[in-house]
TIZA-184538 format. One record per residue (C-alpha): residue number from 1; residue in one letter; x, z, y. Coordinates in steps of 0.001 Angstrom, whole numbers, plus 524288, in hexadecimal, padded with zeros to 5 digits. Each point is the difference from the previous one (the first is absolute). Layout:
BEGIN
     i   aa      px      pz      py
   NUM    A       X       Z       Y
...
# end
This chain:
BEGIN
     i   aa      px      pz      py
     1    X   80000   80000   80000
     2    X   803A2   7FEE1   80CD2
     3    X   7FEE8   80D5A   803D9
     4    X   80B5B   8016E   7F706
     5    X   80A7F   7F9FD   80522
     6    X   7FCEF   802C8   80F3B
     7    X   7FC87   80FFE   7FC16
     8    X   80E21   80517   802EC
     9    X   7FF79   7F817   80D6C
    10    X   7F45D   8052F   80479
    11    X   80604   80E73   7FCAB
    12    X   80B0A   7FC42   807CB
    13    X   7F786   7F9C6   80B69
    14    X   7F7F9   80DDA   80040
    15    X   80DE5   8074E   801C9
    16    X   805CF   7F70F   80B4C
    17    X   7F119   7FFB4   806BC
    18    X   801D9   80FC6   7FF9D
    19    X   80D8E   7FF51   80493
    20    X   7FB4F   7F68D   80B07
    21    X   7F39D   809D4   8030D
    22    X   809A3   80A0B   801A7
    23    X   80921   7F7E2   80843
    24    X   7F690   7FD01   808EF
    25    X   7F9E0   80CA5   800F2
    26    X   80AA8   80983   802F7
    27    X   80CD8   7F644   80588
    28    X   80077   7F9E6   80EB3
    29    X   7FBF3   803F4   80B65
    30    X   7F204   7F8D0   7FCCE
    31    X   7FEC1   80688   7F55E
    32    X   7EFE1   80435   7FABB
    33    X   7F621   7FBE7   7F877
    34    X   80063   7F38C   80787
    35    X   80BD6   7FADD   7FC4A
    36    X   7FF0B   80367   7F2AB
    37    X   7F614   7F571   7FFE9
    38    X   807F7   7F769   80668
    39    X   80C1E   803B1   7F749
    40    X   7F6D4   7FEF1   7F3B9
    41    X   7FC26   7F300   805AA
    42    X   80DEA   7F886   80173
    43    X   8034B   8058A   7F471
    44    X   7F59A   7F791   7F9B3
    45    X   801EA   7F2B5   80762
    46    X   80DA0   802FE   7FAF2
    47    X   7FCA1   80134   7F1DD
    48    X   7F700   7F4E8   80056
    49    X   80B79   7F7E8   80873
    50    X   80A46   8016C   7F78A
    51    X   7F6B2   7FE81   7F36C
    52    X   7FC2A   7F187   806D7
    53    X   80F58   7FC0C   8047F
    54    X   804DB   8037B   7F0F5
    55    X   7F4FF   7F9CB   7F85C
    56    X   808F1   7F402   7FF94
    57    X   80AD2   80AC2   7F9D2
    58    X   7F69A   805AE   7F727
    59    X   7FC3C   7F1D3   7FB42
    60    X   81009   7FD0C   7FE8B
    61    X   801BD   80C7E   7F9E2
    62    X   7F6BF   7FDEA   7F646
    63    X   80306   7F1F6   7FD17
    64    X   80CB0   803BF   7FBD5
    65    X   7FDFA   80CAD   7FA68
    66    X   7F756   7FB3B   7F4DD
    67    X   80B88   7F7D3   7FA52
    68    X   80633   80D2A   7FD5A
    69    X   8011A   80AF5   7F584
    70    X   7FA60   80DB9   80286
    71    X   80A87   8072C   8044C
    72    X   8049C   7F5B5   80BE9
    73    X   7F200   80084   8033F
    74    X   801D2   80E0A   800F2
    75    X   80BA5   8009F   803A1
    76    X   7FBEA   7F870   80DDD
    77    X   7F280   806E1   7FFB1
    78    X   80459   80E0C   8013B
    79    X   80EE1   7FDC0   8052E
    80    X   7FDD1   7F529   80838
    81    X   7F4D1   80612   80795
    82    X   806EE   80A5B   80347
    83    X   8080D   7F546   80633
    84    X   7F5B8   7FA65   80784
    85    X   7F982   80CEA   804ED
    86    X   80AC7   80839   8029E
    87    X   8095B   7F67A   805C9
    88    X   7FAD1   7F622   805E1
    89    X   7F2D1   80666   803F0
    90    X   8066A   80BB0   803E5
    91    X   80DE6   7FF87   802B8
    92    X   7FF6F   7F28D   8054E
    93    X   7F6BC   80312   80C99
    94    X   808B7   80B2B   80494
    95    X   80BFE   7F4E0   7FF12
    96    X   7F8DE   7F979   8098B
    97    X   7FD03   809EE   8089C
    98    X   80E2F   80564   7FFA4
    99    X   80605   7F36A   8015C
   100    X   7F6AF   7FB9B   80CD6
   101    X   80098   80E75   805EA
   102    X   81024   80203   7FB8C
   103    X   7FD48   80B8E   7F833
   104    X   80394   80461   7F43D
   105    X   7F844   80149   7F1E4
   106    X   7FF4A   80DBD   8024A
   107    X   7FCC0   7FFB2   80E8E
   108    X   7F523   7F7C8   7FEB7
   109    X   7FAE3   80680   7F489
   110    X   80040   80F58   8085F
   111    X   7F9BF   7F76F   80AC9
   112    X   7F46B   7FB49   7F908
   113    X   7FC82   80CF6   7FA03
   114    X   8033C   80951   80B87
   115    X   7FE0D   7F701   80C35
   116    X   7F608   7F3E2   7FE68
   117    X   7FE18   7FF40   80EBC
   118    X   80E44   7FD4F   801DD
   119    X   80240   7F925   7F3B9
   120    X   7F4C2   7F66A   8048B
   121    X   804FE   7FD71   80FA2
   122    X   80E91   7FDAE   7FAAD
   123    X   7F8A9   7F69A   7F5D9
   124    X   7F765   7F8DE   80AB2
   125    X   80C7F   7FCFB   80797
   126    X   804C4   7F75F   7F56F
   127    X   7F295   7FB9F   7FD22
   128    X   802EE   7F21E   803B3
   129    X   80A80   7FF48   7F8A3
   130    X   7F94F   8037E   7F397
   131    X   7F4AD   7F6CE   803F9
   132    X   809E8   7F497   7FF6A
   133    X   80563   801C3   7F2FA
   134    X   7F52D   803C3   7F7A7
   135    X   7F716   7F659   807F0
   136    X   80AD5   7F4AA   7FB89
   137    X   801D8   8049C   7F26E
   138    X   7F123   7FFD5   7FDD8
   139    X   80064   7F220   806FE
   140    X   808AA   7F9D5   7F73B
   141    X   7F8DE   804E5   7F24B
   142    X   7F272   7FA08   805A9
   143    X   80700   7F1D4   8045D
   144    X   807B3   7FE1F   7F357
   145    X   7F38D   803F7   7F7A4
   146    X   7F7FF   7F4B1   80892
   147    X   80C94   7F721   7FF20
   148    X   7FFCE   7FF50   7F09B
   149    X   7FECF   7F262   7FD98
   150    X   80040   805E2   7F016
   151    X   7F282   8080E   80250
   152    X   7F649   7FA00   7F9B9
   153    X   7F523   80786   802F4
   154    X   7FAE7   80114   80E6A
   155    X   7F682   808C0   80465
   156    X   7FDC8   7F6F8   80DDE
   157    X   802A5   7F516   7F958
   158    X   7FF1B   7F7EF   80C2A
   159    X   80A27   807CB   806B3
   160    X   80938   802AF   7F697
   161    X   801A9   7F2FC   7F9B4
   162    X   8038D   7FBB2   80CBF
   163    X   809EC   80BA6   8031E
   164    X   80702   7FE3D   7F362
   165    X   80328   7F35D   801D5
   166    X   8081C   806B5   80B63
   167    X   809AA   8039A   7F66D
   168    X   806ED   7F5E1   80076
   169    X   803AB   8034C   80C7F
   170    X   80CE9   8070D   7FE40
   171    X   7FF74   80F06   80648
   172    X   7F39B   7FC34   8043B
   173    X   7FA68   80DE3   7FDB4
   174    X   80C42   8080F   807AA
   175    X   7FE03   7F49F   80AE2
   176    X   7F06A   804C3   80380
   177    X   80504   80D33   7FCD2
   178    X   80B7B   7FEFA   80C45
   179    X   7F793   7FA2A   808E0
   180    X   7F672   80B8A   7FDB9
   181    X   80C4B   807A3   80094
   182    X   800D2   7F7DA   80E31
   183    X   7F2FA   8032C   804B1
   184    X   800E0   80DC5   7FE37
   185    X   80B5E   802B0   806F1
   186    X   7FCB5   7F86B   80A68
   187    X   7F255   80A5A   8028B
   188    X   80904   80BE0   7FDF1
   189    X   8077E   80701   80CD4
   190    X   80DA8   7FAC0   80409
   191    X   808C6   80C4A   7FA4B
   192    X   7FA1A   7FE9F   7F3AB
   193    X   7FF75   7F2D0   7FC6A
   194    X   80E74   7FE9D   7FA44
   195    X   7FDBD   80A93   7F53F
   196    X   7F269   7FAF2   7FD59
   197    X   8064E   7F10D   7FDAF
   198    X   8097C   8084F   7F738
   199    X   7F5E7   806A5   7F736
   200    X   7F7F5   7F513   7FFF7
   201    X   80D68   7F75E   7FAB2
   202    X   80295   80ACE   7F6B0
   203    X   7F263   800AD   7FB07
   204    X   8018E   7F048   7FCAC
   205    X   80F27   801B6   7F946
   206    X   7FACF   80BAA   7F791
   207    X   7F53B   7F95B   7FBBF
   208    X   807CF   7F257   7FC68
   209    X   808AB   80902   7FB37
   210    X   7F7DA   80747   7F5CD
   211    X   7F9B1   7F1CF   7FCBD
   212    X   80ED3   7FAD7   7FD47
   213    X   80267   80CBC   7F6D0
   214    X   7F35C   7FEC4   7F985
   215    X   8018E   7EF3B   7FD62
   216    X   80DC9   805A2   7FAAA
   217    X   7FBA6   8085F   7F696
   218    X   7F59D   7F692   7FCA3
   219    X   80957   7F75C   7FD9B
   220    X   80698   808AC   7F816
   221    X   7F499   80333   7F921
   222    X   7FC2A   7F448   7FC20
   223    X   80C7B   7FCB2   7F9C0
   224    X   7FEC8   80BB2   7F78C
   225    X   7F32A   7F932   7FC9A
   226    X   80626   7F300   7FAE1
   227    X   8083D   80894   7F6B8
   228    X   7F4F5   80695   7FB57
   229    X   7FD3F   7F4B4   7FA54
   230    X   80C7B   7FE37   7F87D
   231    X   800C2   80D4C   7FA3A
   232    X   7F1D5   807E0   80158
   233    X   807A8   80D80   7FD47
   234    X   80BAD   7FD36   80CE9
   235    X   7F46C   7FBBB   808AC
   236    X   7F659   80D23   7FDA9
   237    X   80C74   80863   8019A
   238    X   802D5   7FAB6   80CE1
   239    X   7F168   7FD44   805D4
   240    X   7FA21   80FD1   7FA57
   241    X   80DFD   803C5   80388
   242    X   80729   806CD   80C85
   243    X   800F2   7F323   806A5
   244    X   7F0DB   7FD49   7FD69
   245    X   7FD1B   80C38   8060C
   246    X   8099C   80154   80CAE
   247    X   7F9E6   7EEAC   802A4
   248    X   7F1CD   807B3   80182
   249    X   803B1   80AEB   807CC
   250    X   80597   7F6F0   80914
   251    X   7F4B6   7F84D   7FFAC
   252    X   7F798   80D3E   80139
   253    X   80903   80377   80AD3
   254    X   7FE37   7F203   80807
   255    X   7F11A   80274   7FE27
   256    X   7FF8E   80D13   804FC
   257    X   80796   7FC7A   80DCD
   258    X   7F349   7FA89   8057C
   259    X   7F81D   80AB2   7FDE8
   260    X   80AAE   80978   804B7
   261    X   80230   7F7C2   80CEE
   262    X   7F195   7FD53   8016B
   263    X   7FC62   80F13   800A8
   264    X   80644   801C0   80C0F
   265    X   7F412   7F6D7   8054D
   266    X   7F5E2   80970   7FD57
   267    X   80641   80F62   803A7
   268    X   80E84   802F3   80383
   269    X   7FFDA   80E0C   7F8B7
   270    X   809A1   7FE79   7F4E3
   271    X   7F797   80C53   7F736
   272    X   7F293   7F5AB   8013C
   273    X   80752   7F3C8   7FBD8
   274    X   806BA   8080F   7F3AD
   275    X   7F48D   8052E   7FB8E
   276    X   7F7A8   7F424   802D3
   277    X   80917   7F64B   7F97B
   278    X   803C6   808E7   7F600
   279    X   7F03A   7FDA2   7FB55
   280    X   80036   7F2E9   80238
   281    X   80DC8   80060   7F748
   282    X   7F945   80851   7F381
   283    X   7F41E   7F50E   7FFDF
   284    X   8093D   7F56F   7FEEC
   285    X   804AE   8054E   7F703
   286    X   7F2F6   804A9   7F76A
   287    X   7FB6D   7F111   80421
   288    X   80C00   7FABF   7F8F1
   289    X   7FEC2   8065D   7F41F
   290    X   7F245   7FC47   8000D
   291    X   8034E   7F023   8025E
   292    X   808A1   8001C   7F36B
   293    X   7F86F   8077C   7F5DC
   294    X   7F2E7   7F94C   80491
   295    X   8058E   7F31D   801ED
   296    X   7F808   7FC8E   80C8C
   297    X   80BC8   7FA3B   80959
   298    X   7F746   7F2EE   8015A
   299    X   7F307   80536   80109
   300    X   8014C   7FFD9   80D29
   301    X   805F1   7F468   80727
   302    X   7FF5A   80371   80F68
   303    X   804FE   80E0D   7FFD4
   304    X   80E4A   7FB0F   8023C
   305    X   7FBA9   7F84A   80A3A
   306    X   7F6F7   809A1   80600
   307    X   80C4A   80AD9   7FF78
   308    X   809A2   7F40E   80836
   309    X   7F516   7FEF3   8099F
   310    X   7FEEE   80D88   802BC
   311    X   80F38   80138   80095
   312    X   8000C   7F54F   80A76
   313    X   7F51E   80580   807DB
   314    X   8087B   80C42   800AC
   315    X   80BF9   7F9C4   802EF
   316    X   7F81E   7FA2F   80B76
   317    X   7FB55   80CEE   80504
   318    X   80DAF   804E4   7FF1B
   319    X   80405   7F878   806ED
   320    X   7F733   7FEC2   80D0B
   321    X   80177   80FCB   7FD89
   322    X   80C7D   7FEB4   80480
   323    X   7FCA2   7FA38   80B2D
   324    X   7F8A8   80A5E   8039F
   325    X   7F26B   7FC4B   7FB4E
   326    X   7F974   80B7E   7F9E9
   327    X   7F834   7FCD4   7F3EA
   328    X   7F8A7   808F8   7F932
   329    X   804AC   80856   7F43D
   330    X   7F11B   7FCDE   7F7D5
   331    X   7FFA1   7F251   8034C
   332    X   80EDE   7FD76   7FC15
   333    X   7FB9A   806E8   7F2DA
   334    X   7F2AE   7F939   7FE6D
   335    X   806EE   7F169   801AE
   336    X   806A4   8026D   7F418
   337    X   7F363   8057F   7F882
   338    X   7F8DC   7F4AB   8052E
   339    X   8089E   7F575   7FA52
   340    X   800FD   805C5   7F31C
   341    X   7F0DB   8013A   7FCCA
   342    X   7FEAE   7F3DE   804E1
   343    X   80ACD   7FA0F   7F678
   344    X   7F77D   807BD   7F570
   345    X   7F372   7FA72   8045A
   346    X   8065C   7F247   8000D
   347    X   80572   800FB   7F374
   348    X   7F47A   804B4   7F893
   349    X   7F868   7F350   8050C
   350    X   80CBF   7F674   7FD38
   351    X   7FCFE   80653   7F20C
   352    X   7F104   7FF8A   7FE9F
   353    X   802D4   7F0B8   805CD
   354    X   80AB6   7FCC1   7F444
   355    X   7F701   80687   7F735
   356    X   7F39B   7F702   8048A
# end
């Protein structure tokens, strides 16, 4: 049953909604009943964000997960989540913080807990920059998913037909993405725009960057797959092996950035976007477990489109946010929501039309 494989998330998602309750209700100088509601609320659009940016992971996950034996599946399942939560839904957003503020691990860390008031005005001052390169990053994975002349499947058909045959185009996705990059600087103030044009730069070179590692190990993959089929025995070795399992928590790793970066959209307080994504993380997870023992990865053709939607609709509000246009938190949130039921309603008429 379903309740089965999602029960230990929802356990989890009643523990992080109490820690958020209780965040909210006795930190900042705000703090009341009120904002527990609002904490409680984020929190949410969080989960529900990061559970609609790594459906594409969980689908991934899943696809290559069912190849293997038990105890890689376990192996990734219990280790490798611990990976994803911990690090980079938890670690990983006080990197950024320290890095954009010039503070270290620890600093930020006593700041978030003991000081949110501070933590969030020495935050805001680098807002822009933050803005730029998760705004770019997010950019990039919506262009190259609507420049893959290899899709088959196209949710608007009439627009994406046409937009794949833009890949052709060499760079054509990091050339829209710069001139974005172009138009936002030119709307933010005069001191700032040199380390905005360098976030937004680095936001493009990590991203080609994790896309180069990724099409290497690929690469690398795939060769191990061609001598699976000279010797059956060499080939399960290596694919259930060490190297099988570091190639998906890179991959996991890669998937995880956008939600990461994108939090920063919807609430700059480091304790909301840990618990939130951390939710968001454990459903992922219970959703890929559920994909490979059930077998439904195709039963639903539009959510991967649906997810790249929403991920470019929040790169877009990243980016006018760091020009200083103030979008709010619900209806950053509800975008994403929006896309994905309507990739679910799509699909289940695509399937009631195949089946006619």
């Amino acid at each position: 049953m379903v309740v089965q494989h999602f029960r230990f998330s929802f356990i989890f998602t009643l523990v992080c909604l109490g820690l958020a309750a209780w965040w909210g209700l006795t930190h900042g100088p705000a703090a009341g009943v009120d904002t527990m509601f609002k904490v409680l609320l984020i929190t949410a659009i969080l989960a529900v964000m990061e559970v609609s940016l790594s459906f594409d992971n969980a689908v991934v996950n899943a696809s290559v997960l069912r190849h293997w034996d038990e105890f890689w599946k376990t192996m990734f399942l219990t280790i490798g989540i611990l990976v994803a939560v911990f690090g980079m839904r938890l670690v990983f957003p006080l990197l950024i913080v320290g890095v954009t503020a010039d503070m270290s691990m620890v600093e930020v860390a006593q700041l978030a807990l003991n000081d949110p008031k501070s933590y969030s005005e020495k935050l805001m001052a680098h807002h822009a920059e933050i803005a730029a390169f998760g705004g770019l990053f997010l950019l990039l994975v919506f262009l190259n998913f609507l420049f893959d002349d290899e899709k088959d499947t196209h949710w608007f058909h009439w627009l994406e037909h046409k937009l794949a045959n833009l890949a052709n185009v060499p760079a054509m996705s990091v050339f829209i993405a710069l001139i974005a990059l172009l138009v936002m600087v030119s709307a933010v103030e005069g001191e700032t725009k040199l380390v905005v044009t360098l976030a937004g730069i680095w936001g493009i070179v990590v991203y080609v960057g994790v896309k180069a590692l990724g099409h290497l190990l690929e690469s690398s993959n795939s060769e191990e797959d061609d001598e699976k089929a000279d010797s059956a025995v060499s080939g399960n070795i290596v694919k259930a092996g060490i190297g099988g399992f570091l190639y998906l928590e890179v991959l996991d790793a890669s998937f995880s950035f956008d939600g990461v970066i994108g939090a920063f959209a919807i609430t700059n307080d480091v304790v909301v976007i840990m618990l939130g994504l951390a939710i968001g993380a454990m459903f992922v997870r219970s959703m890929t477990i559920y994909l490979v023992e059930k077998g439904t990865l195709e039963a639903y053709v539009y959510l991967e489109h649906g997810a790249h939607y929403a991920i470019g609709a929040l790169a877009v509000i990243m980016l006018f946010s760091g020009t200083g246009v103030h979008v709010p938190e619900v209806v950053t949130g509800l975008i994403g929501v929006a896309f994905i039921v309507w990739a679910v309603i799509s699909s289940i008429q695509y399937n009631k039309t195949q089946q006619a």
